[in-house]
NUVEX-667363 format. One record per atom (N, C-alpha, C): residue in one letter; z, x, y. Coordinates in steps of 0.001 Angstrom, whole numbers, plus 500000, padded with zeros to 6 digits. Layout:
% NUVEX-667363
aZXY ...
END
This chain:
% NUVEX-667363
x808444098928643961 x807267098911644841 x806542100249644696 x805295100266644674 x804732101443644138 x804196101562645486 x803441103581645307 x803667104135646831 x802429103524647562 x801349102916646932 x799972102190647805 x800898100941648236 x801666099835647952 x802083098753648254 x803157099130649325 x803922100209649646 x805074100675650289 x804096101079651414 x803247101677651708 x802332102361653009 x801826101208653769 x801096100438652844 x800630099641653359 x801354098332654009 x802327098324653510 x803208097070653917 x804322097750655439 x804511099080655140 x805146099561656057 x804171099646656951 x802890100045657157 x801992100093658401 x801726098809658940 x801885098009657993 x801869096611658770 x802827096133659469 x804042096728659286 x805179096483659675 x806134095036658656 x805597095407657674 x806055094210656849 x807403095016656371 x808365094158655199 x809510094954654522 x809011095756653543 x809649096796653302 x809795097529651892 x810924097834651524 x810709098346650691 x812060099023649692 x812391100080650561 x811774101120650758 x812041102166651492 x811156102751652558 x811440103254653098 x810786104048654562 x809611104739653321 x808537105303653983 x807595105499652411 x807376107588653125 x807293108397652090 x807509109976652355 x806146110591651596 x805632111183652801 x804025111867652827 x804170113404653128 x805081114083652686 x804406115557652974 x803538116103652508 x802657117393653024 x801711117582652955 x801674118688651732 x801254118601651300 x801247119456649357 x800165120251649270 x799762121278649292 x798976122686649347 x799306123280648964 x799620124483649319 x799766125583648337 x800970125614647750 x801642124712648676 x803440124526647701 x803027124025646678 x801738122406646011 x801386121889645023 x800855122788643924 x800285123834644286 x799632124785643386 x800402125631642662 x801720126221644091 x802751127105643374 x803744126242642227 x804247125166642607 x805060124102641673 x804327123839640223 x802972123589640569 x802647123712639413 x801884124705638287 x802006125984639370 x801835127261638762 x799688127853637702 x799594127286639250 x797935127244639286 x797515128592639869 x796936128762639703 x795810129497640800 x795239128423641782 x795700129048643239 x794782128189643788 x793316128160644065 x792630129208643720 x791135129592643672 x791308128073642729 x791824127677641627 x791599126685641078 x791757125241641468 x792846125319642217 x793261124006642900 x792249123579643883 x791423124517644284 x790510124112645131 x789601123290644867 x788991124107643565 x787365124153643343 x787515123717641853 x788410123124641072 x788812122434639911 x788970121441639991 x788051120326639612 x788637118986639677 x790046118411639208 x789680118627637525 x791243118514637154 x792213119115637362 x792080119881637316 x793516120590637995 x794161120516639174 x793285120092640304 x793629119824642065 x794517118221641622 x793679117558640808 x794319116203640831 x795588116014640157 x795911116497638446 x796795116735637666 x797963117486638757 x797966118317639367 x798626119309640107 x799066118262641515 x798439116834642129 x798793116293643173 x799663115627642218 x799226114704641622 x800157113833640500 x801171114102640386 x801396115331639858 x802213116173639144 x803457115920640384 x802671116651641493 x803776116925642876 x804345115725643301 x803970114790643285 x803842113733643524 x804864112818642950 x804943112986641622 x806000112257640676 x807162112815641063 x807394114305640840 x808509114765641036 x809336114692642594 x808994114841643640 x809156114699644742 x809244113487645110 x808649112316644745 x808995110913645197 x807654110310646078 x806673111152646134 x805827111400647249 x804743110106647201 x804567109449648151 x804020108478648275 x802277108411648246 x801483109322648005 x800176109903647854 x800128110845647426 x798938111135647028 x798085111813646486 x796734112599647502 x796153113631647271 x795144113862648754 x794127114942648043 x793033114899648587 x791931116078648164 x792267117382649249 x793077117636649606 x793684118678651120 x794115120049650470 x793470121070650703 x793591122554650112 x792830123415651263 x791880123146652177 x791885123997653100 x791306123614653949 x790382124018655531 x789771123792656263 x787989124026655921 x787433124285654788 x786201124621654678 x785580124000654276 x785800122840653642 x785108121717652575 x783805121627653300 x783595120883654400 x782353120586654725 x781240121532655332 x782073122964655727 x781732124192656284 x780522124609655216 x781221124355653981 x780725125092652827 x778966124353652858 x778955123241652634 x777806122255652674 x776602122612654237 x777698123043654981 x776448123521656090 x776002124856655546 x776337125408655023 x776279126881654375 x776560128074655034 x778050128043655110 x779134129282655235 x779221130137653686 x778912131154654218 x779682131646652770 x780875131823652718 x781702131145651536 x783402131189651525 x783322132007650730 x784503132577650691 x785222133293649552 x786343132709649464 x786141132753647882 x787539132045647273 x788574133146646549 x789719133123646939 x790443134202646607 x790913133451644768 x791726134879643966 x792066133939643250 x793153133169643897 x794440133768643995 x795639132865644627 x796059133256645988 x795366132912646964 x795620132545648529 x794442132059648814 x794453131426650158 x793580130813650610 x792359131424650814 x791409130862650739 x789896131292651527 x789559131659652451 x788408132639652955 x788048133167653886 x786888132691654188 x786442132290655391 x784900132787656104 x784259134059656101 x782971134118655249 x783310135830655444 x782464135858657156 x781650135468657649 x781129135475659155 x781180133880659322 x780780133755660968 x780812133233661678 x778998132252661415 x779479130925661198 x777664130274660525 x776836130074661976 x777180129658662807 x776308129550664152 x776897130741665300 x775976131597665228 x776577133227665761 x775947132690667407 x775076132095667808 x775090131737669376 x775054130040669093 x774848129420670338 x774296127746670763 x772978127557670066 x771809128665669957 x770547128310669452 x770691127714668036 x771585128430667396 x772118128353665752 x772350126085665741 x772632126079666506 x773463124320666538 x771746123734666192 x770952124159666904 x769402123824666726 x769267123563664622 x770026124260664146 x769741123919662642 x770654123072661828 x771756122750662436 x772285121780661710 x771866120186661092 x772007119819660313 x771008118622659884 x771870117849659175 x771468116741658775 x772336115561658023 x772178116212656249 x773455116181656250 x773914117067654815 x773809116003653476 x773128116723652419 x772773116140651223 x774493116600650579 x775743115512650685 x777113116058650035 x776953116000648694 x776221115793647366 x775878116324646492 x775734117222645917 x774685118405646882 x774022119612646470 x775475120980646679 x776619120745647243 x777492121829647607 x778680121112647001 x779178122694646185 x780501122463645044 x781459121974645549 x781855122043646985 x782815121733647712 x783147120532648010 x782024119609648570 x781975118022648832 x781622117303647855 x780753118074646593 x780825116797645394 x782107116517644686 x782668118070644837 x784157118433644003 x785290117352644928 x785228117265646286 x786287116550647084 x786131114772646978 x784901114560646143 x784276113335646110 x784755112722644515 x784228113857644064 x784876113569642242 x786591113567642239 x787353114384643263 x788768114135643225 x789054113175643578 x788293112352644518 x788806110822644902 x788218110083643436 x787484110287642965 x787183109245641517 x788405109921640587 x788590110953640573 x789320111156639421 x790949110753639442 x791307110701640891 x792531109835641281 x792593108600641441 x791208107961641476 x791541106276641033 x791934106404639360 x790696107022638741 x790855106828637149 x792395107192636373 x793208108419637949 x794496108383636860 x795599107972637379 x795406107241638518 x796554106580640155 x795988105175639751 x794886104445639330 x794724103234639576 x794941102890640859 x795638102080641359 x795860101382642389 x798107101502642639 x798017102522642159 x799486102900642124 x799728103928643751 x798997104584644289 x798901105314645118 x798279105026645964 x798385105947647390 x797764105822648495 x796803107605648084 x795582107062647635 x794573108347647470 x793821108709648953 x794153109564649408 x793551110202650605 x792794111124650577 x791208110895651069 x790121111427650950 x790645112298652718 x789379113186653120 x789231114366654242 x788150113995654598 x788266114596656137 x787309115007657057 x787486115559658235 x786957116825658422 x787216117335659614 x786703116625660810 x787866117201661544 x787238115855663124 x786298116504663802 x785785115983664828 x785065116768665770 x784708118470666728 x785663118261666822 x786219119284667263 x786196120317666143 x787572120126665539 x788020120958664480 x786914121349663636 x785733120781663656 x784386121394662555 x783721122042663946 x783240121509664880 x782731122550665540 x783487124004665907 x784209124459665592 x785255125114665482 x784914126355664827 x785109125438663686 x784617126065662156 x783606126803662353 x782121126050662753 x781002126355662771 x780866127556664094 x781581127511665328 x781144128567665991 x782003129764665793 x783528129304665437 x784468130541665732 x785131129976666994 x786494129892666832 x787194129147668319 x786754129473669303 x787383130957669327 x786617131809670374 x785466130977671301 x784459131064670885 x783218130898671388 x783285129195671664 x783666128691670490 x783683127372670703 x784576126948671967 x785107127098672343 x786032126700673600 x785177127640675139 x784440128760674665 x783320128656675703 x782497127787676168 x781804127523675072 x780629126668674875 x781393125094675221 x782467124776675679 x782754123489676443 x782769123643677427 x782711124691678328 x782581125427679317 x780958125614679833 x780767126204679103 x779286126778679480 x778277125450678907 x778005125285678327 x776740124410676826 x777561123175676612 x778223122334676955 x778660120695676877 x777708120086676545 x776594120105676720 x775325119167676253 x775375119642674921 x774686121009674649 x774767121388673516 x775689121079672554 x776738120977672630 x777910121278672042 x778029119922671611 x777610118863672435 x778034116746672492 x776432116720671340 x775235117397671489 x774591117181670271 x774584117784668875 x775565118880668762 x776097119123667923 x777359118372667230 x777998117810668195 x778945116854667273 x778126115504667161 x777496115311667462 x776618113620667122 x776165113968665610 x775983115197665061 x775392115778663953 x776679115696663061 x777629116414663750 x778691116585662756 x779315114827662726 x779498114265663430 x779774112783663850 x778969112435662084 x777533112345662537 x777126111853661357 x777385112060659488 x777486113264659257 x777735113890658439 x779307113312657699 x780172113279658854 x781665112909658394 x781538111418658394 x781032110825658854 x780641109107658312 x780104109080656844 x779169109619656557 x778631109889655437 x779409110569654240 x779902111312654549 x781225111976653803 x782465111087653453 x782591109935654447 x783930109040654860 x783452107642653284 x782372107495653693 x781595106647653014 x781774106800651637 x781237108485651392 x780993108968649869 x782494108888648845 x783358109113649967 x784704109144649456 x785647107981649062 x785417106849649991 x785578106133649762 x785308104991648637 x784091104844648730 x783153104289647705 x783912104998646330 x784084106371646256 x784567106941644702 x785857106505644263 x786864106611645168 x788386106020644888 x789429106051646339 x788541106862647115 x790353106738648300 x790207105748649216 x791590105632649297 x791674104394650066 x792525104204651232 x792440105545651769 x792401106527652914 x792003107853653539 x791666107964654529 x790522108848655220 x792118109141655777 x792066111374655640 x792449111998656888 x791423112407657889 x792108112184658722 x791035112820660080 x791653114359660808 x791400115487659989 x792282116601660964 x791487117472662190 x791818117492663048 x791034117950664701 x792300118504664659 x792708119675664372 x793614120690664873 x793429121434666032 x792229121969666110 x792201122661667538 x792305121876669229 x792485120397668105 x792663119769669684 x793498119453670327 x794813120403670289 x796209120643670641 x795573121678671198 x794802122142671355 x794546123544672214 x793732123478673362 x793035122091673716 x792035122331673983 x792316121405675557 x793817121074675717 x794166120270677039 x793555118830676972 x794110118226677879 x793879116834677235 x792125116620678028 x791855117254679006 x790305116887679768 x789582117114678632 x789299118256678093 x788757118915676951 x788866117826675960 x789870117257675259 x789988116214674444 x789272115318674231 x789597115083675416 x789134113744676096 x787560113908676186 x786994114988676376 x785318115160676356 x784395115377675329 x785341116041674579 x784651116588673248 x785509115718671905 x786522115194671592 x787450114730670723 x787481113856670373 x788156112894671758 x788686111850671452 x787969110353671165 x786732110331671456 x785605109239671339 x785061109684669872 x785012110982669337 x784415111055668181 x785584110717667349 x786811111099667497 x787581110285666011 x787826109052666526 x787805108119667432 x787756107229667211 x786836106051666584 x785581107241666860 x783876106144666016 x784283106806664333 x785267108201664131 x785521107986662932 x786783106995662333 x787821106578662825 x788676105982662496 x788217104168662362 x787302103673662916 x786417102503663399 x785665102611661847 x785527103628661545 x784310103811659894 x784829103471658737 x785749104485658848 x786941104508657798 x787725102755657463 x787966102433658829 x788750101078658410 x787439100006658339 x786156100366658810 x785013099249658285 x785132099336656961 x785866099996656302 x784693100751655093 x786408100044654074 x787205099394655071 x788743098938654134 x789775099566653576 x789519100920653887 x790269101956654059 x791698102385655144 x792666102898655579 x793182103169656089 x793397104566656849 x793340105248657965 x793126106172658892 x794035106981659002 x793730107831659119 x795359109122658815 x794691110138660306 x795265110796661486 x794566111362662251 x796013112253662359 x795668113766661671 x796266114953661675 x795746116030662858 x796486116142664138 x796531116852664698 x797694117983664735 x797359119113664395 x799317120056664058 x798869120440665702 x800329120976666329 x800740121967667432 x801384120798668096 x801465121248669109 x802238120307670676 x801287119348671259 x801019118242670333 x800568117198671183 x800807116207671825 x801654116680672418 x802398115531674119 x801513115144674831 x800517115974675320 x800030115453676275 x798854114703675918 x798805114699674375 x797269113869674110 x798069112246673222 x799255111974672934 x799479111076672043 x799342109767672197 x799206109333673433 x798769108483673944 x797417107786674015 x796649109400673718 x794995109107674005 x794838109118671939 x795577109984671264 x795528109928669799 x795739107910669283 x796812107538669964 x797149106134669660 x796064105279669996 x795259105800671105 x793984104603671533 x792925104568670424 x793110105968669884 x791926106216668403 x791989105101667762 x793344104166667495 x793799103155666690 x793455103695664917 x793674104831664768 x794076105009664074 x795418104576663544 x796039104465662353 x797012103718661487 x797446104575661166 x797642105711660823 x798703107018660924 x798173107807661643 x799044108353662484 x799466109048663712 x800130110647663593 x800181111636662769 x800614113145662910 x801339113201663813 x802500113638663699 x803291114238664759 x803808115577664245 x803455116653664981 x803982118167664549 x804924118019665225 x805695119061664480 x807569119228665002 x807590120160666258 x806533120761666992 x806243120907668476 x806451119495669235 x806049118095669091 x806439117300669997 x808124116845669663 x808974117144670358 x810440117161670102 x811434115698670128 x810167114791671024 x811039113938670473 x809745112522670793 x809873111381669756 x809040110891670076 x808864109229670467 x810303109182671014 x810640107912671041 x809981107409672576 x809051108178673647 x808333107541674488 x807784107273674218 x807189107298672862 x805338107259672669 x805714105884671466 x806365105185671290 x806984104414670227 x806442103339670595 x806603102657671678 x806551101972672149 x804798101228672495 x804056102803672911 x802312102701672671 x801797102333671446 x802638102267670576 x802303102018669249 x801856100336668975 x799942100320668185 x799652098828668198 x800348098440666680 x799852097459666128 x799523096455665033 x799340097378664334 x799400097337663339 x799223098344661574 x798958099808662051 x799829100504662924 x800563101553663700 x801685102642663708 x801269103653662809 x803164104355662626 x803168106074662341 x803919106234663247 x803649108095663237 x803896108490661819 x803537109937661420 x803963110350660817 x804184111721660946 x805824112235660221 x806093113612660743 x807532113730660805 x808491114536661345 x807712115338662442 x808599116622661980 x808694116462661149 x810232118050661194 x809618119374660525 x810221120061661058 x809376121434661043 x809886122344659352 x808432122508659187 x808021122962657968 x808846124537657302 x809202124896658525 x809536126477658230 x811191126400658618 x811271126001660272 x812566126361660353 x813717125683659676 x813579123625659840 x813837123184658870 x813702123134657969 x812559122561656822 x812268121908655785 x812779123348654936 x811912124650655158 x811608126029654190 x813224126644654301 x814177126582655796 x815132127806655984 x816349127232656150 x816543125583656436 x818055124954656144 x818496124862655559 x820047124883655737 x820851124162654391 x820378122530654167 x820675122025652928 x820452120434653090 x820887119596653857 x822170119638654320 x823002118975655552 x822023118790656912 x821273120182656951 x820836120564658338 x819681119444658620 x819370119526657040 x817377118840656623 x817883117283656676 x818956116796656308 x819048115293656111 x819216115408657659 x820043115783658279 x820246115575660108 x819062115162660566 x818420116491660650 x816973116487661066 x816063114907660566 x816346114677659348 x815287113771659062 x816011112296659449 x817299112102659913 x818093110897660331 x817151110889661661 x817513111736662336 x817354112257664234 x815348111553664161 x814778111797663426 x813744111876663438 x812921110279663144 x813542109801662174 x813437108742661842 x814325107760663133 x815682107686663524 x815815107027664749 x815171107259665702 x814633108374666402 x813700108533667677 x812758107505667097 x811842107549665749 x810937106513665686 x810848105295665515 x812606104778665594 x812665103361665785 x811777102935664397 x811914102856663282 x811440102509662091 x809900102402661990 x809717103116662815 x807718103141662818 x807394104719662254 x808416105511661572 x807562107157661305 x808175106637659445 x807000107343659144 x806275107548657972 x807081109266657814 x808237109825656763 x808698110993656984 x807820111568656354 x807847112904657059 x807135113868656589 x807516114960657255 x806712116537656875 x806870117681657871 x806069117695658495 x805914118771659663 x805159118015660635 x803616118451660598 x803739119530659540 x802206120352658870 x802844120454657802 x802122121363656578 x801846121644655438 x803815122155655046 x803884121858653924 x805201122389653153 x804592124041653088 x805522124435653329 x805096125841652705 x805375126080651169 x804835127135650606 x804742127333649498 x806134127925648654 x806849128236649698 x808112129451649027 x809727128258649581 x808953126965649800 x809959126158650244 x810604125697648877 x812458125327648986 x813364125226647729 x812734123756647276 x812655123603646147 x812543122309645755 x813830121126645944 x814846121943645977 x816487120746646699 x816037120422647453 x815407121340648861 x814936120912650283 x814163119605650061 x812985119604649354 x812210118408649388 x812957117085648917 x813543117072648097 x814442116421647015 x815303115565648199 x815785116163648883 x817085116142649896 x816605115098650987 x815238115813651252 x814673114412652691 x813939113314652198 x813659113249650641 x813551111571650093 x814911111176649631 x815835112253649811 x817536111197649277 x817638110353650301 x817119111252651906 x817874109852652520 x817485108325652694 x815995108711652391 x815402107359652147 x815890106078651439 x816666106809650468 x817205105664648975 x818693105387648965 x819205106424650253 x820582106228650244 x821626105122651193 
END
């Protein structure tokens, strides 16, 4: 069973061969395959050759255009800097007050290296995945781009102070990531992530005002469009998982901050299944293997055969390759 037929049959809740394994491949993908990541970014072939690559060896059930938080930043026009090998910087802040939101506009994803490049990686992973993989296209959520665009800081004012402002600034960004969802799709993936990270920070009222209605008109797009929904929130989200599950989104993030997740199992609809949850550093990067198979037994029973394994954010980069090796043994064993 190949890894697009294993996701999909497991989100349906149909049989497979095996429980199906999605960790998240970044800069660990770049170091394994001994890139620059200034290249993995902003290189078509090489971001894709380099998922593949990770991909085969590890057992890994997808493939993804995922290397940092700026992709669409770039297209509003942030200036990034691209390091050669570590991640990118903002060098300032693109909307320095609320007046700044006054210029945001519906983005031509063509004209910026960043979103044609994340658009050509979804074509260039049909042309070398066929229909063998689950290819996962990006988009920042609501939140998590307004974020971007003000600087947390400020941005978590401005829900405070400017809520109007702030609800016509995401109707903008709203639009933009439909359009983006669209572009990606149409090229080869045949799944949309949705990551709103800051919205583990932001309490569930906050969520709930600024968040949670916008990924759900994105998760509603994504599956018009025949695609499947991935909604990545990292930190401690207990108190929102409930309101994350109403998104009806079809994968579900669970960071290894929520400790156990067998209340929320049960909220779970129709083509429905966490994914996650074991922690990237203390487990996955600093256990013995014994410790990592425990962990990934414990993790997989709390989810009552509905979690999709994974870590609960990004592999780190300096993590053993046994480690990874070790939490798809138990899958097959």
């Amino acid at each position: 069973m190949n890894g697009r037929t294993r996701m999909l049959n497991f989100i349906a809740g149909q049989t497979v061969d095996q429980t199906p394994f999605m960790p998240i491949f970044m800069r660990f993908c770049a170091q394994y395959c001994k890139v620059k990541y200034r290249d993995f970014i902003l290189d078509v072939e090489t971001h894709c050759k380099a998922n593949i690559e990770c991909a085969k060896y590890f057992n890994s059930d997808w493939v993804n255009v995922m290397s940092d938080p700026y992709c669409e930043l770039s297209a509003y026009g942030a200036k990034i800097e691209y390091l050669e090998d570590d991640l990118p910087i903002e060098k300032h802040v693109l909307c320095q007050s609320t007046d700044d939101l006054e210029k945001l506009y519906i983005l031509d994803f063509s004209k910026d290296i960043r979103t044609r490049g994340c658009i050509e990686q979804c074509a260039k992973f049909r042309e070398l995945c066929g229909d063998e993989q689950i290819i996962c296209g990006w988009v920042e959520g609501p939140v998590a781009e307004y974020c971007d665009l003000r600087g947390m800081g400020d941005a978590f004012l401005d829900f405070y102070d400017s809520p109007e402002k702030v609800k016509k600034a995401i109707a903008i960004i709203l639009e933009n990531a439909k359009n983006f969802i669209t572009l990606q799709v149409k090229a080869g993936a045949n799944c949309i992530g949705i990551g709103d990270a800051a919205c583990s920070q932001t309490g569930r009222e906050l969520y709930l005002e600024f968040g949670f209605e916008g990924e759900k008109i994105l998760v509603e797009h994504v599956q018009s469009l025949g695609a499947i929904a991935k909604l990545h929130i990292c930190g401690n989200t207990g108190a929102i998982i409930p309101d994350m599950i109403k998104t009806k989104a079809n994968i579900i993030d669970i960071d290894h901050l929520v400790k156990d997740m067998s209340p929320f199992v049960g909220l779970l609809g129709d083509n429905q299944v966490f994914c996650g949850n074991i922690d990237p550093v203390s487990i996955i990067q600093n256990c013995s293997i014994k410790t990592i198979k425990e962990a990934c037994r414990n993790a997989l029973s709390s989810a009552k055969n509905k979690l999709i394994l994974s870590g609960g954010c990004e592999i780190t980069p300096t993590t053993n390759y046994d480690n990874l090796l070790a939490m798809h043994s138990i899958l097959i064993s």
